[in-house]
Backbone as JSON, one array per atom type, in Angstrom:
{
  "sequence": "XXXXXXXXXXXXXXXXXXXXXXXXXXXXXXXXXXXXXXXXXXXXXXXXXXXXXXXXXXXXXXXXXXXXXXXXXXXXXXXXXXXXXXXXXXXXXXXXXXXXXXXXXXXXXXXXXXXXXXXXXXXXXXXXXXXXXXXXXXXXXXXXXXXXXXXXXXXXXXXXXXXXXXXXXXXXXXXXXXXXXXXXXXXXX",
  "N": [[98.21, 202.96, 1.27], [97.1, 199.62, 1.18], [97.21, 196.71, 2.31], [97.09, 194.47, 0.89], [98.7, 195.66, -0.99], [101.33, 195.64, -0.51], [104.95, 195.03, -1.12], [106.11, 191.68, -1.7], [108.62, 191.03, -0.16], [109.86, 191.51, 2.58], [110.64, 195.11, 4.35], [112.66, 196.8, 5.44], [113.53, 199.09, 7.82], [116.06, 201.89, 7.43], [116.64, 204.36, 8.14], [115.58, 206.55, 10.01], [114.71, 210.14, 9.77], [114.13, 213.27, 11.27], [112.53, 215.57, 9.91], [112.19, 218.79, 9.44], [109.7, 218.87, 11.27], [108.14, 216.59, 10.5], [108.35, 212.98, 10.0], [109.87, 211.3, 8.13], [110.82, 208.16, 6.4], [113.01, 205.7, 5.34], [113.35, 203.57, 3.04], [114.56, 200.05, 2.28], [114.5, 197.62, 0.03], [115.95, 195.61, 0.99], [116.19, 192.3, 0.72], [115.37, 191.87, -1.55], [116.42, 192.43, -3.19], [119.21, 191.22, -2.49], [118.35, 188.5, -3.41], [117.79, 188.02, -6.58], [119.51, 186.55, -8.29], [118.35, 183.91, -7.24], [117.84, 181.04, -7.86], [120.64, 180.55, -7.74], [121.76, 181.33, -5.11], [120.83, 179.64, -4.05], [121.42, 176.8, -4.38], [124.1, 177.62, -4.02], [123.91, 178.01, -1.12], [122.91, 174.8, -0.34], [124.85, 173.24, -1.17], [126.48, 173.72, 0.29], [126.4, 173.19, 2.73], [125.71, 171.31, 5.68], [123.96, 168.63, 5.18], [123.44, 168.49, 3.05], [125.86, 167.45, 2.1], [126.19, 165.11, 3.2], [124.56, 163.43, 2.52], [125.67, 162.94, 0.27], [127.85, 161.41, 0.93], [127.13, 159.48, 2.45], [125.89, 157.61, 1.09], [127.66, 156.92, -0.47], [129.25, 155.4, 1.69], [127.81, 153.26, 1.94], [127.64, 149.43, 1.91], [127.68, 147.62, -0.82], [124.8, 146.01, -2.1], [124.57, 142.72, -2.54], [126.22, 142.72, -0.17], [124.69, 143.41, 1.98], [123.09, 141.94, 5.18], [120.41, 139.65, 6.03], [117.79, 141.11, 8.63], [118.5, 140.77, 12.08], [116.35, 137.77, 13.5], [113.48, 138.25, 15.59], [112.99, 137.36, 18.9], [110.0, 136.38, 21.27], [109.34, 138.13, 24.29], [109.13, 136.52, 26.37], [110.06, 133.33, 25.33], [113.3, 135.16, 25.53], [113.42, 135.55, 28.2], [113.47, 132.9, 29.39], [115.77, 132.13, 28.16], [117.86, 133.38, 29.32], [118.8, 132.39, 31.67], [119.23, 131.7, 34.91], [119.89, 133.39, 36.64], [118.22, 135.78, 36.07], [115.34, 134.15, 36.04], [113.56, 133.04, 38.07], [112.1, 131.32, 41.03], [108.88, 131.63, 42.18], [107.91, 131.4, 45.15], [110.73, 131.72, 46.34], [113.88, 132.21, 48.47], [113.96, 135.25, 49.07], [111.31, 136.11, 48.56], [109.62, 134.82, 50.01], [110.8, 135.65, 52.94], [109.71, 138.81, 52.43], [107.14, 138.29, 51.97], [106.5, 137.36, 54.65], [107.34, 139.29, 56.33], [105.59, 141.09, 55.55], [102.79, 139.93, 56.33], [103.77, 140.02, 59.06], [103.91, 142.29, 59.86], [101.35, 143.42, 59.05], [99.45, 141.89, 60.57], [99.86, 143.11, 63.26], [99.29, 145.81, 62.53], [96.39, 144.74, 63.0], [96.07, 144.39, 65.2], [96.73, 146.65, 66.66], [95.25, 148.07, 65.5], [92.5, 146.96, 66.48], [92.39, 147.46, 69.5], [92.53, 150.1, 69.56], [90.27, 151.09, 68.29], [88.53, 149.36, 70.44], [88.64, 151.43, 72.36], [87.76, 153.63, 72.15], [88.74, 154.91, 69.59], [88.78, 156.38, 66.4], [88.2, 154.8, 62.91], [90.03, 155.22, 60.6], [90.96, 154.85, 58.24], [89.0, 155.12, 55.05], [88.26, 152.4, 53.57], [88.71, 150.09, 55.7], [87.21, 150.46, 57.79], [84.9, 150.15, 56.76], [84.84, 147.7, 57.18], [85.74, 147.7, 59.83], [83.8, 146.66, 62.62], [83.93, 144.66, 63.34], [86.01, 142.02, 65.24], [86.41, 139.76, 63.27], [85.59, 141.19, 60.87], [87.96, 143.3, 60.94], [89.56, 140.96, 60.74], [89.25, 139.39, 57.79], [89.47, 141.45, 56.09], [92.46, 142.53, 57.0], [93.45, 140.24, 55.84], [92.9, 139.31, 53.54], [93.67, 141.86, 52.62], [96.56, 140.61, 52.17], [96.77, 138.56, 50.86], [95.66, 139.93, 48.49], [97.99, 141.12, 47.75], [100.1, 139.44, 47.63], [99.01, 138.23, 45.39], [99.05, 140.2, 43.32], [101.85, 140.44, 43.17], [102.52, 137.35, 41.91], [101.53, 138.27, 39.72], [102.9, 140.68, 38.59], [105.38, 138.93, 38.42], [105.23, 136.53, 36.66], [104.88, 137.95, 34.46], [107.01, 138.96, 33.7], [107.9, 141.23, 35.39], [110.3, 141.19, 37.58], [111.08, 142.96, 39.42], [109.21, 144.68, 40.55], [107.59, 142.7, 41.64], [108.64, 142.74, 43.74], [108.74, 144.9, 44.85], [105.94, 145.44, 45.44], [105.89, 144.57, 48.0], [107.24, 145.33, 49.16], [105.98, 147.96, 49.73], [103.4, 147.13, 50.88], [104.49, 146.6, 53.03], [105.6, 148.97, 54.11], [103.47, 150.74, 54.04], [101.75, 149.2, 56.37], [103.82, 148.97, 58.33], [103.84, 152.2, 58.72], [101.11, 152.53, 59.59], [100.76, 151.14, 61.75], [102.58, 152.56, 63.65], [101.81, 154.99, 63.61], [99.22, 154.3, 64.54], [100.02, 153.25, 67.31], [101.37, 155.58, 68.09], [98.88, 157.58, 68.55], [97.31, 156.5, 70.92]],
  "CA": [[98.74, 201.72, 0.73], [96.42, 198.78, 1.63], [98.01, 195.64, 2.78], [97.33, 193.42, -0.61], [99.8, 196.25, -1.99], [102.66, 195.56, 0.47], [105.84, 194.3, -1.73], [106.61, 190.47, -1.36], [109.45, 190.67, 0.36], [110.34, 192.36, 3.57], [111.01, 196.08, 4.29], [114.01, 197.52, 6.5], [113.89, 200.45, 8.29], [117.15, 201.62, 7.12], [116.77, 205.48, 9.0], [114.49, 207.36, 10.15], [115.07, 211.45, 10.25], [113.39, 214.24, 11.3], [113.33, 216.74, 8.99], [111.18, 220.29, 9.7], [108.36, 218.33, 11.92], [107.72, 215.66, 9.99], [108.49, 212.37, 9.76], [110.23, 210.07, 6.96], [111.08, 206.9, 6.67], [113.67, 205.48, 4.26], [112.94, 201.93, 3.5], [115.21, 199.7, 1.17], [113.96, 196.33, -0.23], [116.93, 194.63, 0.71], [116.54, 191.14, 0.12], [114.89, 191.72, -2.93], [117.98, 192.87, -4.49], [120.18, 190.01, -2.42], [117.77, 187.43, -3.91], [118.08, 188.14, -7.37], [119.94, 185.42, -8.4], [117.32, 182.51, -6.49], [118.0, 179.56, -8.01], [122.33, 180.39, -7.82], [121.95, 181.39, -3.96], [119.75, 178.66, -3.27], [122.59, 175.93, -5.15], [124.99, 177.41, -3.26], [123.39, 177.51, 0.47], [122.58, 173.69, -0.26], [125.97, 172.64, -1.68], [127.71, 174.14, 1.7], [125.68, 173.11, 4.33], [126.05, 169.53, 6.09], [122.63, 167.7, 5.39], [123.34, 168.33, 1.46], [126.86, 166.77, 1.34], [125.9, 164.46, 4.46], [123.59, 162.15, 2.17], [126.27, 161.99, -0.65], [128.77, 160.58, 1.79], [126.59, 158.49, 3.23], [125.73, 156.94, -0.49], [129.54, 156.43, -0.96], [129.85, 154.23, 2.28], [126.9, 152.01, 2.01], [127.81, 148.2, 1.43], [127.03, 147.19, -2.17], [124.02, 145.64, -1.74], [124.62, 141.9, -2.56], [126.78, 142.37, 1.26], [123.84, 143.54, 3.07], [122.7, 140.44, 5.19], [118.9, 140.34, 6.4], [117.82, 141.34, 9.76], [118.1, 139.1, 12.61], [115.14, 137.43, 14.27], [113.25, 138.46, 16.78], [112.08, 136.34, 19.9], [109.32, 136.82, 21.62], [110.27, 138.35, 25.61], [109.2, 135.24, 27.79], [111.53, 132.87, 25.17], [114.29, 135.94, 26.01], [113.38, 135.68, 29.42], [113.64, 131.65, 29.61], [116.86, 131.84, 27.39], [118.7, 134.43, 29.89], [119.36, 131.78, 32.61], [118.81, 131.07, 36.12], [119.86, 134.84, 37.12], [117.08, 136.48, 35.81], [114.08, 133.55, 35.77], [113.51, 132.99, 39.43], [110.78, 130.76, 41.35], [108.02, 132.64, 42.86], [108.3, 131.23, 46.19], [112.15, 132.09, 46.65], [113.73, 132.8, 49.31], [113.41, 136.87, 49.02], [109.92, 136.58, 48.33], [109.05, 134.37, 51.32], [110.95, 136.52, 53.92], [109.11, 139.55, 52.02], [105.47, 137.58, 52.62], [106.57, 136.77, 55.86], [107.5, 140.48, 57.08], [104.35, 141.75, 55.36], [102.27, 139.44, 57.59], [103.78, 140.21, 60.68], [102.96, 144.22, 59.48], [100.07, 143.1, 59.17], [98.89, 140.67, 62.3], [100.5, 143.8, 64.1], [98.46, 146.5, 62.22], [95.23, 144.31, 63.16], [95.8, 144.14, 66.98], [96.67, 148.18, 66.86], [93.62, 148.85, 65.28], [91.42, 146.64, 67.4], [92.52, 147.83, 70.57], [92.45, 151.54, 69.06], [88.85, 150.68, 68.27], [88.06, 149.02, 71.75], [89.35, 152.5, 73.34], [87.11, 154.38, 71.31], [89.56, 155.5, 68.33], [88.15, 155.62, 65.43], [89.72, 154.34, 62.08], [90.74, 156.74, 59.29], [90.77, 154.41, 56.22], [87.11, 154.55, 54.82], [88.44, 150.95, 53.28], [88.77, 149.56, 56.98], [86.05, 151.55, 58.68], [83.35, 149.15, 56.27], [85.1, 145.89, 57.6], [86.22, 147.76, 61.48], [82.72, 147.17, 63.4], [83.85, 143.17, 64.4], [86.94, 141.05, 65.16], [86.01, 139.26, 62.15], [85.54, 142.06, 59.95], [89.33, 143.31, 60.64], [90.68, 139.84, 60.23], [89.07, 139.53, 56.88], [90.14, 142.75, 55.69], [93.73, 142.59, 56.67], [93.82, 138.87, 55.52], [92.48, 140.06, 52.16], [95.18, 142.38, 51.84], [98.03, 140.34, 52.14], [96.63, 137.85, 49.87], [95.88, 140.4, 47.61], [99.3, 141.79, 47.72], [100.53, 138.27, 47.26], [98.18, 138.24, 43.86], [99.78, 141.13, 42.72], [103.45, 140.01, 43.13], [102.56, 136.9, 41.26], [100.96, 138.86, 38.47], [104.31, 140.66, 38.15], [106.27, 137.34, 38.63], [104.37, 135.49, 35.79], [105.1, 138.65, 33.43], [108.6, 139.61, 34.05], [108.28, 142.52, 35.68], [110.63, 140.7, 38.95], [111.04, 144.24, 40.26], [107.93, 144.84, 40.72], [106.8, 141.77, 42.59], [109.19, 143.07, 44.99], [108.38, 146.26, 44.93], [104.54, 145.1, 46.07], [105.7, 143.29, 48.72], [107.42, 146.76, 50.4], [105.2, 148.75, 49.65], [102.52, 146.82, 51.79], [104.75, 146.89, 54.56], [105.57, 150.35, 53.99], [102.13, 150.94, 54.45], [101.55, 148.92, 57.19], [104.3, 149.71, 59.46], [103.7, 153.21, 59.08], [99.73, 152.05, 60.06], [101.49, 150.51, 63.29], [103.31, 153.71, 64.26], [100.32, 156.06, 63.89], [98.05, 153.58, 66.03], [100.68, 153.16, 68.43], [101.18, 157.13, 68.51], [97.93, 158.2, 68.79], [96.34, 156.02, 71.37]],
  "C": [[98.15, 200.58, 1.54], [97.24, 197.09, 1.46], [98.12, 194.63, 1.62], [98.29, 194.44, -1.25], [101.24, 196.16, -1.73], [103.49, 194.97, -0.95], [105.62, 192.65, -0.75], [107.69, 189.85, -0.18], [109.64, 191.8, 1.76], [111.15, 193.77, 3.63], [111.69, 195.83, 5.52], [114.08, 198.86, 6.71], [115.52, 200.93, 8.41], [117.69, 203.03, 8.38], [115.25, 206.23, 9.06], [114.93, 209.18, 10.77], [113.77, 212.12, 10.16], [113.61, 215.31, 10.77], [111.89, 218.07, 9.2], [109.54, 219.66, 10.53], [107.86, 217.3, 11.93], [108.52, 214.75, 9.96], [109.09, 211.54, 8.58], [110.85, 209.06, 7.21], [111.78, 206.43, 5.05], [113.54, 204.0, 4.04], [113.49, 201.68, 1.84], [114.5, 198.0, 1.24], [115.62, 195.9, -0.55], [117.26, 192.78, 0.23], [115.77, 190.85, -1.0], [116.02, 191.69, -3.83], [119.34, 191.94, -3.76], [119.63, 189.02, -3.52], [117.39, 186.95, -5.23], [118.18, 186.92, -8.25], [119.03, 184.05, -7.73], [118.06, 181.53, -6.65], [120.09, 179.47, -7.27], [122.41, 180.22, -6.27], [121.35, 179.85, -3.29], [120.73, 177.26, -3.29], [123.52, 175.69, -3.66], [124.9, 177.11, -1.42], [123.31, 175.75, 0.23], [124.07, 172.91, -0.59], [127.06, 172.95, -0.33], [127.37, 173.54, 2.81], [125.85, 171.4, 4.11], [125.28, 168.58, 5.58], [123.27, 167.39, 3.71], [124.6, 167.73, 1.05], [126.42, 165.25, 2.18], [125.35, 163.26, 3.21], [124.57, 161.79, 0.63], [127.46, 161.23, -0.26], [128.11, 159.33, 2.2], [126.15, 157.14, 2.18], [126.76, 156.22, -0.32], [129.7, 155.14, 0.37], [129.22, 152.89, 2.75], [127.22, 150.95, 1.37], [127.4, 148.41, 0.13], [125.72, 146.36, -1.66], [123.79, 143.96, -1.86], [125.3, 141.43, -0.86], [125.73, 142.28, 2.49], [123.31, 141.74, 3.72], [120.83, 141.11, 6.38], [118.95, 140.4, 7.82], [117.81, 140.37, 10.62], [116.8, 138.97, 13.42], [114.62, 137.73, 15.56], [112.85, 137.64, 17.61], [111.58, 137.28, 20.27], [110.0, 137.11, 23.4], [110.12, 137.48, 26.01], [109.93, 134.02, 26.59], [112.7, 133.49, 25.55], [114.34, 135.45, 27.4], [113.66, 133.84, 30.24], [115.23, 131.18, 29.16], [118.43, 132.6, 28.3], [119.43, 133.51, 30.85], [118.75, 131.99, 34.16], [119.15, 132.18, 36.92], [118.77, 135.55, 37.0], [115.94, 135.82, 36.0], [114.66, 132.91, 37.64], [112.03, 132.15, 39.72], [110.01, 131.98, 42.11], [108.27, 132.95, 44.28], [109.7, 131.12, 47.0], [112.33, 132.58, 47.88], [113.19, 134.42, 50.0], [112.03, 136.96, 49.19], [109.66, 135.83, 49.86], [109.71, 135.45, 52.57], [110.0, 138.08, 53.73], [107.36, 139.42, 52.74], [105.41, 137.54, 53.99], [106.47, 138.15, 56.79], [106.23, 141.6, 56.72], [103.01, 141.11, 56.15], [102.33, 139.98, 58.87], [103.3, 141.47, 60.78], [101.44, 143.97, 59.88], [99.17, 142.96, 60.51], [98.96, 142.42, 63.47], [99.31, 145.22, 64.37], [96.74, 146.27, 63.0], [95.15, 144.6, 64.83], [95.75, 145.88, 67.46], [95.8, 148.49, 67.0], [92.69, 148.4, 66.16], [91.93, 146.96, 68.53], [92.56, 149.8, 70.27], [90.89, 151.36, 68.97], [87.78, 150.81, 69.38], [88.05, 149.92, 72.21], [88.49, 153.72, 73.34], [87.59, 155.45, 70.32], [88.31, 155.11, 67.26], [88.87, 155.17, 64.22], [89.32, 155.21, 60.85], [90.7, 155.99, 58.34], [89.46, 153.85, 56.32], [87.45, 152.97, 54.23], [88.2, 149.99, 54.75], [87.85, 149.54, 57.76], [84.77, 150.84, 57.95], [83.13, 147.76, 57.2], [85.3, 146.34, 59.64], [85.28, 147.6, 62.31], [83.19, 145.65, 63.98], [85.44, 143.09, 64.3], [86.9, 140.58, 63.71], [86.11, 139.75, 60.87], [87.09, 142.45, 59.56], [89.61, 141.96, 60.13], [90.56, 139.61, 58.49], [89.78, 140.29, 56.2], [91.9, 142.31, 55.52], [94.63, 141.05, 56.19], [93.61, 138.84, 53.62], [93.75, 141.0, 51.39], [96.22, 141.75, 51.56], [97.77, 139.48, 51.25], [96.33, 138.85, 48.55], [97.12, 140.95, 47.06], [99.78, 140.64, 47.07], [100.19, 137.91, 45.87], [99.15, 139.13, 43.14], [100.76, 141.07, 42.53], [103.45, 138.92, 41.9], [102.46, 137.17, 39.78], [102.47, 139.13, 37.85], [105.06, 139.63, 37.85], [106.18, 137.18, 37.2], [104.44, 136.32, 34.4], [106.23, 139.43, 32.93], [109.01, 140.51, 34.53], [108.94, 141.77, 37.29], [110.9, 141.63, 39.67], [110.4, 144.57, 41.19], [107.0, 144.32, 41.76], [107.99, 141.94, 43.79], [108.82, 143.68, 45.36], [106.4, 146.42, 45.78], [104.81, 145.23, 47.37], [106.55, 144.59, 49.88], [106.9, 147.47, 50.62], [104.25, 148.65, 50.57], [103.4, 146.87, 53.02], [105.23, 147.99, 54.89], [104.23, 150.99, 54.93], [101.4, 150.27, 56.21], [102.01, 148.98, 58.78], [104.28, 151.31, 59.93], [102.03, 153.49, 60.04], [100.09, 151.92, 61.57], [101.87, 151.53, 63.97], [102.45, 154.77, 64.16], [100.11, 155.52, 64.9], [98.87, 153.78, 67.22], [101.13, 154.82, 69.05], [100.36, 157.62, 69.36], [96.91, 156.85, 70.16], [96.21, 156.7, 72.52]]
}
């Protein structure tokens, strides 16, 4: 019996006995003979189940349609964000942010003197970023003067797009970074 001859519907191994050596296999086409009826079973599965009463309820409690009223308008976020008040829309240069700038500096200034005296000692420096600019005085100051203004860029960016989280979130991050910079150098010298 070659597989295009199979019945349609699924066989069930109903038993299987051994009878004098051999093998048989009793096999009933059961849901051939549930399924009979199609269209009646099919009625009734759909008439019981949730989805199929679900959408004629849901008919029944929809407004008439002269009640419906149209959607309301959207603003754009920076009107939202101007319309919210003086909690949420903040100056750049706030206090938070300046103590922020201020403590990422001193990271900083701090970081720079580490490293150049780590340098002088004959350390060498571990961030290939640093290690282009670490051969002068000059070179560090650049560098870690660069960062903090870049950091400072980056806060604004946020600022200027509403993400005010964010431009916090910069502004620890660099001193994250920097005081942990500080506490290496000062480790390892």
């Amino acid at each position: 019996m070659g597989y295009s001859s199979w019945p349609k519907y699924p066989l069930v191994l109903v038993q299987v006995a051994i009878l004098q050596g051999s093998l048989k296999f009793m096999c009933m086409r059961w849901l051939s003979s549930i399924l009979r009826p199609r269209t009646a079973i099919l009625l009734a599965v759909f008439a019981c189940s949730r989805p199929g009463t679900a959408q004629q309820v849901s008919f029944a409690l929809l407004p008439p349609p002269r009640a419906i009223e149209p959607a309301p308008i959207v603003r754009p976020a920076r009107e939202k964000a101007a319309s919210l008040g003086a909690g949420d829309n903040h100056r750049f240069w706030d206090r938070e942010n300046s103590c922020l700038f201020a403590t990422s500096a001193a990271f900083s200034a701090a970081d720079f003197v580490v490293t150049k005296d780590n340098l002088r000692a004959g350390g060498q420096e571990l961030n290939p970023v640093v290690n282009v600019f670490g051969h002068s005085s000059a070179g560090l100051a650049i560098n870690f003067a660069s960062e903090n203004f870049g950091m400072i860029g980056l806060s604004y960016f946020f600022h200027k797009t509403g993400h005010h989280k964010m431009e916090r979130v910069v502004s620890l991050m660099n001193i994250g970074g920097s005081a942990s910079a500080v506490g290496f150098g000062l480790a390892h010298r």
